[in-house]
SEZA-403494 format. One record per atom (N, C-alpha, C, O): x, y, z; residue in three letters. Coordinates in pm, whole numbers, plus 50000, padded with zeros to 5 digits. Layout:
# SEZA-403494
XYZALA...
# end
This chain:
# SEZA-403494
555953639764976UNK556883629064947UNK558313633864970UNK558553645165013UNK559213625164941UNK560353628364995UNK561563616564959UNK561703616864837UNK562253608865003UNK562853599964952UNK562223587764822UNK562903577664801UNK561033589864751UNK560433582164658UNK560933596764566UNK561243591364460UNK561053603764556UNK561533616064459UNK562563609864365UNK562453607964244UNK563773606664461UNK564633594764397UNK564493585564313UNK565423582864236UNK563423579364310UNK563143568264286UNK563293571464128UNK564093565264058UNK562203584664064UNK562223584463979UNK563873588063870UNK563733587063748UNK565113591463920UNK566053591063850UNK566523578163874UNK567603576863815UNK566203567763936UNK566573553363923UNK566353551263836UNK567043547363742UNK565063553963847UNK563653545463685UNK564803550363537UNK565493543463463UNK564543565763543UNK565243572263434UNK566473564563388UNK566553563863266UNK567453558663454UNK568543556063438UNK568943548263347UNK569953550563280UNK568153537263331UNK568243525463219UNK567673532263075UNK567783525262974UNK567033546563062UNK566703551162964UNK567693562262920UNK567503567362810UNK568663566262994UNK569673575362991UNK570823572363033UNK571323578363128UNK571403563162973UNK572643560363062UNK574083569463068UNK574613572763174UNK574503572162960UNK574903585162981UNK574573599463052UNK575293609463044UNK573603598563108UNK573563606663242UNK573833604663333UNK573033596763384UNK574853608263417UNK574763610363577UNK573753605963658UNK572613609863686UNK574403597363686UNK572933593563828UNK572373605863912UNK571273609463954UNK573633610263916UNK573153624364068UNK572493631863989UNK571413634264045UNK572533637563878UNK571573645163763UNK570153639963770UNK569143646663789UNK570233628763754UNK568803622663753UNK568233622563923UNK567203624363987UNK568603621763928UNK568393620064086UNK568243632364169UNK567473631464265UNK568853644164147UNK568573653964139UNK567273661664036UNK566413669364079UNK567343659463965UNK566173663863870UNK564893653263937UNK564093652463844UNK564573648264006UNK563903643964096UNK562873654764164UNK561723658864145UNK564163657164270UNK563673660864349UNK564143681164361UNK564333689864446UNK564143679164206UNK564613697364164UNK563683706764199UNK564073717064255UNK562343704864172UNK560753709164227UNK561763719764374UNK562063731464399UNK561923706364429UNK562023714664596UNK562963722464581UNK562633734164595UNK564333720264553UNK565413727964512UNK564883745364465UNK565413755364515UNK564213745664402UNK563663756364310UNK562653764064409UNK562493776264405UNK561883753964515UNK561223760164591UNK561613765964729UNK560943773164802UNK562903760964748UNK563693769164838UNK564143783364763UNK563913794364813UNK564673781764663UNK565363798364577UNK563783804764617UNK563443812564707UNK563263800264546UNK562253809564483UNK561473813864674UNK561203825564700UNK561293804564763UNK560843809864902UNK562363817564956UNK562393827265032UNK563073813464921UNK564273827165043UNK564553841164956UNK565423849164990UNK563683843164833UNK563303855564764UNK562463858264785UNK562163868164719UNK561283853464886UNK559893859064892UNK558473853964810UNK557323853864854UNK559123848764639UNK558563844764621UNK556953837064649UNK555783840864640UNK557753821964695UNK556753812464758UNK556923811764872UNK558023816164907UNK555873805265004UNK556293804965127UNK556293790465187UNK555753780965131UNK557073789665330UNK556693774465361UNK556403777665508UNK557463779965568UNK555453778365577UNK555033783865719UNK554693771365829UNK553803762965816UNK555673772565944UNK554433763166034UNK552893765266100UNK552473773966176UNK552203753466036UNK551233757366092UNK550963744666166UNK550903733566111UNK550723747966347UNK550583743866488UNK548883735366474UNK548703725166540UNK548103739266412UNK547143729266363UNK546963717466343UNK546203708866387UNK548613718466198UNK548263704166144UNK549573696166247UNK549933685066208UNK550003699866327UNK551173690966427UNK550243675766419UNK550633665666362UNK549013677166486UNK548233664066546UNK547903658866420UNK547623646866421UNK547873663966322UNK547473655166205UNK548303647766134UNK547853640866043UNK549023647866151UNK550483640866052UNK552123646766048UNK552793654066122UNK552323640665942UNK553953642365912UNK554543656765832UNK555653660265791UNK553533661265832UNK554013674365729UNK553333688465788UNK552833695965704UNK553313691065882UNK552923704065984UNK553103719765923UNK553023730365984UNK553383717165774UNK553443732165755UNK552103732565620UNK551603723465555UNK551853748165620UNK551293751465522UNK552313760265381UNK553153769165394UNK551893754165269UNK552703762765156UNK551883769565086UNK550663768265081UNK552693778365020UNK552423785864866UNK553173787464781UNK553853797464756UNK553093773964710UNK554223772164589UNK553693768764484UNK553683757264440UNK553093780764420UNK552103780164296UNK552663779864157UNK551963778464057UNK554943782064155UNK555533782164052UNK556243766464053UNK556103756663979UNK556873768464148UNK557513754164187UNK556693739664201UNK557223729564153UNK555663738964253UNK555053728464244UNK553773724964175UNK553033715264197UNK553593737064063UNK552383733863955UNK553393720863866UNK554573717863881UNK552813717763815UNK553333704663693UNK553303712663612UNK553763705263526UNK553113724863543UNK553543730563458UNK555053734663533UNK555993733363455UNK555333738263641UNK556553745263686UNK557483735563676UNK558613737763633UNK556973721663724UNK558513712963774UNK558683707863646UNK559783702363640UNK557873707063507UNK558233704863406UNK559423715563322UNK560243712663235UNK559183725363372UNK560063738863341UNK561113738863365UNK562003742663288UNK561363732563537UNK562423736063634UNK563153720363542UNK564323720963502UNK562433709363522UNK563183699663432UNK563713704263314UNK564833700163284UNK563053713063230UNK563813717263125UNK564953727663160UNK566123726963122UNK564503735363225UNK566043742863279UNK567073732063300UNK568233734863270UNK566853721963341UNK567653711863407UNK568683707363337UNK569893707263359UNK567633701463199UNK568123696363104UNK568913705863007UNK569833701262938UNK568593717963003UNK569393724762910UNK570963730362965UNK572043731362907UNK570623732463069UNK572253734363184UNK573243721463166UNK574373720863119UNK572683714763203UNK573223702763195UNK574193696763009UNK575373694162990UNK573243696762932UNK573613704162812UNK574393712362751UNK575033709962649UNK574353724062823UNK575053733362810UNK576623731262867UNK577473736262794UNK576893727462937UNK577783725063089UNK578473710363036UNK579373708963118UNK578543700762962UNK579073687862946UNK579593690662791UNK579203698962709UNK580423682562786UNK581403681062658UNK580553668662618UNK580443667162497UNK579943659462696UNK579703649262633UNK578273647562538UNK577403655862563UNK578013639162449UNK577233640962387UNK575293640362488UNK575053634562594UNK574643645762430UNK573463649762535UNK572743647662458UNK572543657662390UNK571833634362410UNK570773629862340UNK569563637362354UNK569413640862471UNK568383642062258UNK567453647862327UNK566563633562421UNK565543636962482UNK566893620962426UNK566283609062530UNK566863614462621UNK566083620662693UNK567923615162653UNK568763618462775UNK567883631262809UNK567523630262926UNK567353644562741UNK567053650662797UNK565293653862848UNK564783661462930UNK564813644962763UNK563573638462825UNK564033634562928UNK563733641463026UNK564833623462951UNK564313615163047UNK565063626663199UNK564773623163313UNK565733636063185UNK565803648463297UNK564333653463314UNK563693652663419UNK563803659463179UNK562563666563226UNK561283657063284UNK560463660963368UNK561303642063209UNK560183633163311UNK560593631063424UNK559683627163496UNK562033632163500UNK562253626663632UNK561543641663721UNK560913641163827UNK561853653663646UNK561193664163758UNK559793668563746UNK559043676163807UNK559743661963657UNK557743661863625UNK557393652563699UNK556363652763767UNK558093644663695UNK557583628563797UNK557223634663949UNK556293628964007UNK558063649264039UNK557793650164131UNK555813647764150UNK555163639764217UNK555413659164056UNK553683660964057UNK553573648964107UNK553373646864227UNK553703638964009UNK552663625464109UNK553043618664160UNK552603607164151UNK554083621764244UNK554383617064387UNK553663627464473UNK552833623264553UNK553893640364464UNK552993647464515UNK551893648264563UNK551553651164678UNK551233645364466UNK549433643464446UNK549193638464546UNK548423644664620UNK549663626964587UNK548673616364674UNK549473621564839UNK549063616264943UNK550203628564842UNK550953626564959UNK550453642265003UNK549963642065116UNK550463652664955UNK550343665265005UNK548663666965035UNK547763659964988UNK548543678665128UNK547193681965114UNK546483692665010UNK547253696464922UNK545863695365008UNK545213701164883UNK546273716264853UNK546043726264921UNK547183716164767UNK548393723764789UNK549153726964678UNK549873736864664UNK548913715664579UNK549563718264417UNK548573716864330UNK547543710264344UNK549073726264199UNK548403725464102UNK548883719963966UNK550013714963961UNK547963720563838UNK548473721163753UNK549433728363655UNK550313723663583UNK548973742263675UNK549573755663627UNK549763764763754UNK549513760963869UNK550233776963721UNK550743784063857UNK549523793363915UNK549653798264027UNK548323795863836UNK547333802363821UNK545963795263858UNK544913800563894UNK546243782363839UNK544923773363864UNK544563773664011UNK545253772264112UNK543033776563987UNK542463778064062UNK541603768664156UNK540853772164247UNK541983752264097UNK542303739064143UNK543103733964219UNK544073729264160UNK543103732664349UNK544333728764404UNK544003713564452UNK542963709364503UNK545413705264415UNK544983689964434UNK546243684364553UNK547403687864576UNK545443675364600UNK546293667164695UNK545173660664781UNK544083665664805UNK545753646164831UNK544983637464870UNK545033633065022UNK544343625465089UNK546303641965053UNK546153640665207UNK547093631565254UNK547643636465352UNK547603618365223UNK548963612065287UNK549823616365401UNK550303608465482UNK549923623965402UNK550833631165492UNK549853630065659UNK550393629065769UNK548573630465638UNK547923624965784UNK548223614565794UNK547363610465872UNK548863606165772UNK548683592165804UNK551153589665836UNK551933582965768UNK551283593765892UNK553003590065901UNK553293577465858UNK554233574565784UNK552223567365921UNK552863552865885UNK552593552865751UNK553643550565691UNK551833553965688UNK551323553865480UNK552433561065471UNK553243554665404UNK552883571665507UNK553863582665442UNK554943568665429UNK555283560665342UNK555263571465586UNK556803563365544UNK556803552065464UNK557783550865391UNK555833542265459UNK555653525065388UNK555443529165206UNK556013523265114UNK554463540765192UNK554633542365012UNK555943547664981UNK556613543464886UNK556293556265056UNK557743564265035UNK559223552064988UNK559843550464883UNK559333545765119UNK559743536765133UNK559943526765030UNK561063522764999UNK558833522564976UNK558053510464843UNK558843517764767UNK560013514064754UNK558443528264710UNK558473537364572UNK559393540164565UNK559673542564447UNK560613542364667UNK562433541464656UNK562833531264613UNK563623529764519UNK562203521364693UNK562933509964642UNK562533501564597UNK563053490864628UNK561003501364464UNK560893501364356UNK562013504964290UNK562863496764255UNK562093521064263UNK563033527864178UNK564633520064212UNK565533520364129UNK564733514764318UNK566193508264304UNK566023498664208UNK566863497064120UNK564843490964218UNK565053476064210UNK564933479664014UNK565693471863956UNK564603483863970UNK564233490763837UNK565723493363802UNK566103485163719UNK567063505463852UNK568403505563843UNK569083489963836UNK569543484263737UNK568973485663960UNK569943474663977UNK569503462663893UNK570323453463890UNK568183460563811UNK567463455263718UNK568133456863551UNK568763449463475UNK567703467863549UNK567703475163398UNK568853484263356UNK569363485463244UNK569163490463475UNK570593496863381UNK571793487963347UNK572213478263411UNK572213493163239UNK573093488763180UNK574553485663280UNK574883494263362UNK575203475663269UNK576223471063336UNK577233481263361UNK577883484463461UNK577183484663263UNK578713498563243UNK578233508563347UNK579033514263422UNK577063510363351UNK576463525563470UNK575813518963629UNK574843523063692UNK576663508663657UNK576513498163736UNK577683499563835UNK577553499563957UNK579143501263748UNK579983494363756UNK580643501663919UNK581263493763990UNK580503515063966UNK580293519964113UNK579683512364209UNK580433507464295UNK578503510064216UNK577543500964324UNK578153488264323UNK578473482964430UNK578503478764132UNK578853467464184UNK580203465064250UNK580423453864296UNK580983473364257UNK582293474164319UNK582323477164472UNK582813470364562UNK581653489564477UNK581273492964632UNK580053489664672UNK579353499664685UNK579233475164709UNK578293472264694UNK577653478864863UNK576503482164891UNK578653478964936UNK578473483865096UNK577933496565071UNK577203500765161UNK578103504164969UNK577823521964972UNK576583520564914UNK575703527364966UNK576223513064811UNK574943513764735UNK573803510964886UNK572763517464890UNK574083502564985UNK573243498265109UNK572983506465217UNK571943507465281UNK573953511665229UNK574543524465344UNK573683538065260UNK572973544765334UNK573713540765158UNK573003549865096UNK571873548965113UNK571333556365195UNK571273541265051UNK569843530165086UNK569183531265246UNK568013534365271UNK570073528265332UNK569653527965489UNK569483542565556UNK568723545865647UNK570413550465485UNK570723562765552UNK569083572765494UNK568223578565560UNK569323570265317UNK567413575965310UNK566233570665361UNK565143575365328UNK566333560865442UNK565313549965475UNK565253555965609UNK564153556065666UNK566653562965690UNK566483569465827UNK565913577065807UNK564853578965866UNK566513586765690UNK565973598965677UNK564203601565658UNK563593610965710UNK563573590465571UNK562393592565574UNK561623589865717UNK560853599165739UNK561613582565793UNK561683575665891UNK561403589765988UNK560343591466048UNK562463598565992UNK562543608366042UNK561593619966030UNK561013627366110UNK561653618765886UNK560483630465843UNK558863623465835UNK557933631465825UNK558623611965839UNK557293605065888UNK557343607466033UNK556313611766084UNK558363605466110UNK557913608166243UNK558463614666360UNK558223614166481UNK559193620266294UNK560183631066374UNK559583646666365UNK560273653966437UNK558823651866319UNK558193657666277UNK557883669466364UNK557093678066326UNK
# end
């Protein structure tokens, strides 16, 4: 998955409004963030593999047994949330900081259905789940796609007016934002 990552600090937003959109939105898609550090240390790896080219949208093989267990991106959410915390003068509800650690837990099940058998639960499990999505580019891009903008329609729905008041002013940037991740997925379904 990939631009539906987002989606879930949309969702979050009407439950945290005193958070930062880009926080939430970031704590999204923090999983990957974490899995770049942790792969340009050696850590985890992300390799092409020339195999899966003919099969779909996602041509590499990984090993990201810290970063993308749901025990990890729940972690990498609480790191999230406690920085964040740490780092603001303003008051930091523990809702507010749920709703950081469910947006990067949320990666897992976007995950699930989109990767191939590749994440786990814990970093040790000897279960690895994924359902394959990623063979299919057109499913990639059309759930991806949905599940963004679900998560908009959920913001521009439910959050509160006051954490609004950016988009409803610059309503051209909220669209242009919108179009530009819609290339971007577009790209990574089939640019590939």
């Amino acid at each position: 998955m990939w631009v539906a990552h987002y989606a879930s600090g949309l969702i979050a937003k009407p439950f945290a409004p005193r958070v930062p959109l880009s926080l939430l939105a970031l704590a999204g898609a923090f999983p990957d963030v974490v899995f770049f550090i942790l792969q340009f240390f050696g850590i985890e790896t992300f390799n092409l593999d020339s195999s899966l080219i003919p099969r779909g949208c996602f041509p590499y093989t990984n090993d990201y047994p810290y970063s993308h267990s749901l025990l990890g991106m729940t972690l990498s959410g609480v790191a999230l949330a406690v920085v964040y915390k740490l780092s603001t003068s303003a008051p930091v509800t523990l809702k507010d900081q749920a709703a950081i650690v469910a947006a990067a837990a949320s990666h897992f099940l976007l995950e699930w259905p989109s990767h191939r058998e590749d994440i786990k639960i814990t970093p040790h499990d000897s279960i690895q789940l994924g359902a394959g999505l990623f063979d299919s580019p057109v499913a990639t891009f059309l759930v991806e796609c949905a599940i963004y903008l679900a998560g908009l329609w959920v913001y521009t729905t439910f959050a509160p007016i006051t954490t609004r008041a950016g988009y409803k002013t610059h309503k051209n940037r909220l669209w242009g934002i919108t179009l530009f991740l819609i290339g971007a997925q577009a790209h990574f379904a089939f640019g590939s």
